[in-house]
N, C-alpha and C positions, 0 to 999 in steps of 0.2 A: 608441376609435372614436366613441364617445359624444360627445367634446370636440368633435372634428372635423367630425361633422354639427352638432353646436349652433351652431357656428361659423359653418358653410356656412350653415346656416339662415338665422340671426340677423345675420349680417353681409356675406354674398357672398364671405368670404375661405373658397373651398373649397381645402384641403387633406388629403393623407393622413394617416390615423391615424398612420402611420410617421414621418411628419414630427415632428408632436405629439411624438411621444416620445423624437426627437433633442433638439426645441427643450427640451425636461421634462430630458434628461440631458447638456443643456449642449453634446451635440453636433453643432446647428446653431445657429448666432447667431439671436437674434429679430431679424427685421427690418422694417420701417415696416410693409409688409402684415398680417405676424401679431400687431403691435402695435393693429392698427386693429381687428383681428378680436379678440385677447382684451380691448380696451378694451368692446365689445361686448356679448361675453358676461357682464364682470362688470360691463359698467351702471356705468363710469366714462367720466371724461371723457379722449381721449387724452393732451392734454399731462400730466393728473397722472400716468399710466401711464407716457408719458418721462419723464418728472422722477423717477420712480422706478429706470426699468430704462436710461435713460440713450442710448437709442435715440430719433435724431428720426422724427415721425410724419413721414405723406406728407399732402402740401398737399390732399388729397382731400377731407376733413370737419373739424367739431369732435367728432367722437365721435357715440357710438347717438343717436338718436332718440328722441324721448320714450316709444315707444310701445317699442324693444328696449328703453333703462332696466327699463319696467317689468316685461317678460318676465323679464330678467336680475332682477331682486328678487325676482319669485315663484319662480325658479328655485333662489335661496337660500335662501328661505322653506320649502320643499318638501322641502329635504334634512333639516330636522329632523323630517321627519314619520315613521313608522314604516310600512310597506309596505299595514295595514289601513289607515291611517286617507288613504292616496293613495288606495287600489283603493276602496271608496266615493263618493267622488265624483267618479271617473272614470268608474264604469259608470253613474252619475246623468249624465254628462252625454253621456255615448254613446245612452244611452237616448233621450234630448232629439235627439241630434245624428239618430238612423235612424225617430223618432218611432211 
């Protein structure tokens, strides 16, 4: 479910978790939309995303935005973090955020 809103978030290609996890176990075809959307999330450009999975993009963009790029980078940055060292400066910035 997680994928699915980051997705919706970061890219307006909102789809169900259930979908994700046809497309994750091969049984739905990826197609332009959800290319567009996981080019997105992981802060590539579309066509290297086709060039890879062999699905053409839709004439829509060339990919994320400067500003998802860098969402999608901190977002892999993040995964190496262990759950203390997130929950600190999340409640530092929650603090900030309700002041």
């Amino acid at each position: 479910m997680a994928v699915a809103k980051t997705m919706c978030l970061m890219s307006g290609v909102c789809k169900a978790a259930s979908t994700m996890r046809m497309g994750r176990d091969g049984a739905k075809a990826l197609d332009a939309e959800l290319l567009g959307g996981f080019a997105a999330v992981l802060g590539v450009p579309v066509d290297v995303l086709a060039s890879l999975t062999g699905v053409r993009p839709s004439a829509r963009g060339d990919g994320p935005s400067p500003e998802v790029a860098d969402v999608a980078a901190l977002i892999r940055q993040v995964r190496h973090l262990t759950a203390d060292q997130v929950r600190e400066p999340a409640e530092a910035a929650e603090e900030l955020h309700h002041g």
